[in-house]
C-alpha distance (Angstrom), angle and dihedral (degrees) to the residues before:
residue distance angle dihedral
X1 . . .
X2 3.94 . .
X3 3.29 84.8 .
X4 3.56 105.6 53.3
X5 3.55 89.1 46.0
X6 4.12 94.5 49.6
X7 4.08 78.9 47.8
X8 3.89 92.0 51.8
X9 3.66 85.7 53.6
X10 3.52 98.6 46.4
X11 4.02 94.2 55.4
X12 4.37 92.0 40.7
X13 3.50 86.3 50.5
X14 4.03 99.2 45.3
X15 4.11 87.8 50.1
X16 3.67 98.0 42.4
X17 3.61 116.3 110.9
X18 3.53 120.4 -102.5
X19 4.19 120.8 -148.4
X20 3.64 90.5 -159.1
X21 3.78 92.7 125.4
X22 3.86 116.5 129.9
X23 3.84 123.5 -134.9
X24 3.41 111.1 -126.3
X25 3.55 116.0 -136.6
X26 4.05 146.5 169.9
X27 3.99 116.7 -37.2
X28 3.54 107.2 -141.1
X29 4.01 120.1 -156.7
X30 3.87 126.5 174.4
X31 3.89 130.1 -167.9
X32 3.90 94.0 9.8
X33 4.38 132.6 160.7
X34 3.83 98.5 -142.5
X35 3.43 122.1 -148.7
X36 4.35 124.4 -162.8
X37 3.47 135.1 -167.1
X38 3.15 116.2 -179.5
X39 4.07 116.1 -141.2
X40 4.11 79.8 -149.1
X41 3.62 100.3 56.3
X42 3.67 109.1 31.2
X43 4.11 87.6 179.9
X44 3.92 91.4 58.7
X45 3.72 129.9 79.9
X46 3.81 126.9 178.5
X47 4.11 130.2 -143.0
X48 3.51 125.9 -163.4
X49 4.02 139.9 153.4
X50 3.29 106.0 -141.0
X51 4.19 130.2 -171.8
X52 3.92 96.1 -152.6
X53 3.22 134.1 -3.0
X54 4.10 128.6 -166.2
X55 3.94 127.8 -158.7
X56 3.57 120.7 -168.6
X57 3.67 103.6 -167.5
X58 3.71 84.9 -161.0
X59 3.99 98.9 58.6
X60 4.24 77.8 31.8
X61 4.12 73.3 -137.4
X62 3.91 129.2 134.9
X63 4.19 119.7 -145.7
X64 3.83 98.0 -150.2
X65 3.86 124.1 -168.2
X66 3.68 106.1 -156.0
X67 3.66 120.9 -144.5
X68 4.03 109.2 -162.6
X69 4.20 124.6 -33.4
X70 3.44 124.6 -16.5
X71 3.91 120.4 -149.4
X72 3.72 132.0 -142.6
X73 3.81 102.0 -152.2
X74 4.18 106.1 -159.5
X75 3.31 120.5 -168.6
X76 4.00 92.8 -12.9
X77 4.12 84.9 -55.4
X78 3.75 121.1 98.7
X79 3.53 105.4 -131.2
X80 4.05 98.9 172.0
X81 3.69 142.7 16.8
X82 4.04 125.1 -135.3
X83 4.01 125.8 -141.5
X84 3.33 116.9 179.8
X85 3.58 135.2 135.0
X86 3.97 103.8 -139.3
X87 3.44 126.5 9.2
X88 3.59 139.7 -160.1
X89 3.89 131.5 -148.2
X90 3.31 129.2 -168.7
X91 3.34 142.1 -155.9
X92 4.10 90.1 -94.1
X93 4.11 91.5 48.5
X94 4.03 90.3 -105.1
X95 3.67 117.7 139.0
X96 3.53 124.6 -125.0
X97 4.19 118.3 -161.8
X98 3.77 139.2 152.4
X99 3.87 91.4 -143.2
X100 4.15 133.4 17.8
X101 3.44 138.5 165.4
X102 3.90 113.7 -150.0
X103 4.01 125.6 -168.0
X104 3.94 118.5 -167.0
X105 4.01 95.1 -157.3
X106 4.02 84.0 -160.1
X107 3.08 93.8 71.2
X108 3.83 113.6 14.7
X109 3.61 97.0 -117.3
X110 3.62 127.6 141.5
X111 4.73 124.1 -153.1
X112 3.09 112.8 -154.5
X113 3.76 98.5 -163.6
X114 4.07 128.1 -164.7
X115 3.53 128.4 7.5
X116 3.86 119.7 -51.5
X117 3.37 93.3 -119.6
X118 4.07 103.3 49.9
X119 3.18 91.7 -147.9
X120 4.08 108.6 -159.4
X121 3.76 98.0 -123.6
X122 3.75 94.4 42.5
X123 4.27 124.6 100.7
X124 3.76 113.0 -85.0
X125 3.38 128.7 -119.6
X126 4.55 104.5 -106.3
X127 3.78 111.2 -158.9
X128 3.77 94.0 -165.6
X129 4.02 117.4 -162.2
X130 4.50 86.7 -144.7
X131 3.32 104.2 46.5
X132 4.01 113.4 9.4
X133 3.81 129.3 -128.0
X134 3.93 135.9 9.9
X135 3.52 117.4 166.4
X136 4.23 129.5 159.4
X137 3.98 88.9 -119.1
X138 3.87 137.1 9.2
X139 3.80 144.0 -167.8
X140 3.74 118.6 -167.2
X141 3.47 115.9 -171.7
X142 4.04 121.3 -174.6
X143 3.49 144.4 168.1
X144 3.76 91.3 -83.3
X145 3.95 110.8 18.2
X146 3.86 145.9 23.5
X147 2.98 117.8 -142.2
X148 4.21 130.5 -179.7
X149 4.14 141.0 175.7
X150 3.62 141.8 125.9
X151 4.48 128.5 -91.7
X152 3.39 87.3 35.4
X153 4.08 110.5 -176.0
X154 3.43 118.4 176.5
X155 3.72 144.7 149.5
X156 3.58 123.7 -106.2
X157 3.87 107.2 -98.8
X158 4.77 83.0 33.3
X159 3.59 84.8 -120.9
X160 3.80 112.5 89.9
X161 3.81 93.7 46.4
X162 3.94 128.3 -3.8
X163 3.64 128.5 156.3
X164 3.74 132.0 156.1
X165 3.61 134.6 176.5
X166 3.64 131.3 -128.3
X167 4.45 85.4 13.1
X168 3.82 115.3 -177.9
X169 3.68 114.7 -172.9
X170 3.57 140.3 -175.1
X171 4.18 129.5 -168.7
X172 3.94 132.0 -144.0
X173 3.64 115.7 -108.4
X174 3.97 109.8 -146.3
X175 3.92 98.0 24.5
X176 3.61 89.5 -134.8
X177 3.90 96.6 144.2
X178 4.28 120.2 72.7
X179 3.53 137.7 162.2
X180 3.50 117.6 -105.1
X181 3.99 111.8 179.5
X182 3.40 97.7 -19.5
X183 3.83 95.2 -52.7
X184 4.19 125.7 102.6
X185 4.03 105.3 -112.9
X186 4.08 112.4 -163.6
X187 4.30 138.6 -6.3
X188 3.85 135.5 -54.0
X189 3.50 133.1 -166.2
X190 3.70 117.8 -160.7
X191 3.76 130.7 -131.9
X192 3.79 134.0 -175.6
């Protein structure tokens, strides 16, 4: 009979369930090079230093503090440089920011994308691996033009696909600044 019972035990015990599941919860690293590869853009890899970065496995999205310029290396060329101060990833690899600088080295132009101030309420910035850049306001200054407005969308080089609403633009009279190698040679003055 003690042994039936002991038995009895035995199987309630083995079937009962167990609460032995473990929260998961923020993933904390300090001091870290991060590396991305985007599952979009097989071609594309992304650099940054970074002082902290937070994953919340729940979210499946990464807080990163950015120390200096990121790089986007595309088909083992860097072909722009990242500044933000935060960043966000996403479950997708797209980066979410208030504020960013972006440099297209081909060409020697700079984005300025959002709104200088970042406001916390305002639209953020989406670096998305697809389709490129969507931001609430732009400037784009190059070699040979400037050229601002708001919803910008554009693709990462600005030549497959840009649009922009509201754009204002003004040219350089003279010409006397190029790109050479991914640095601005000479002087401009603008005009409108």
């Amino acid at each position: 009979m003690a042994l039936g019972i002991l038995l009895l035990l035995g199987v309630v015990v083995s079937i009962w369930p167990v609460q032995n599941q473990v929260a998961l919860s923020n993933v904390r690293l300090e001091g870290v090079k991060l590396e991305l590869y985007p599952a979009a853009d097989p071609d594309a890899q992304w650099k940054f230093s970074a002082s902290s970065v937070i994953y919340n496995p729940d979210t499946r999205e990464s807080q990163v503090t950015l120390e200096g310029t990121g790089q986007r290396i595309f088909k083992g060329v860097t072909d722009l440089e990242l500044s933000a101060r935060e960043l966000t990833i996403d479950g997708n690899d797209n980066l979410r920011t208030q504020t960013a600088v972006v440099y297209i080295k081909k060409d020697c132009t700079t984005v300025k994308l959002g709104y200088a101030d970042g406001g916390a309420g305002s639209v953020p910035v989406v670096i998305d691996q697809n389709s490129g850049y969507r931001a609430p306001y732009a400037e784009v200054i190059a070699p040979d033009f400037k050229q601002t407005g708001t919803n910008l969308e554009a693709s990462f080089d600005l030549k497959e696909r840009f649009s922009m609403d509201r754009p204002r633009i003004s040219f350089v009279d003279g010409g006397a600044e190029s790109c050479k190698d991914g640095v601005l040679v000479g002087t401009k003055k603008e005009t409108k």
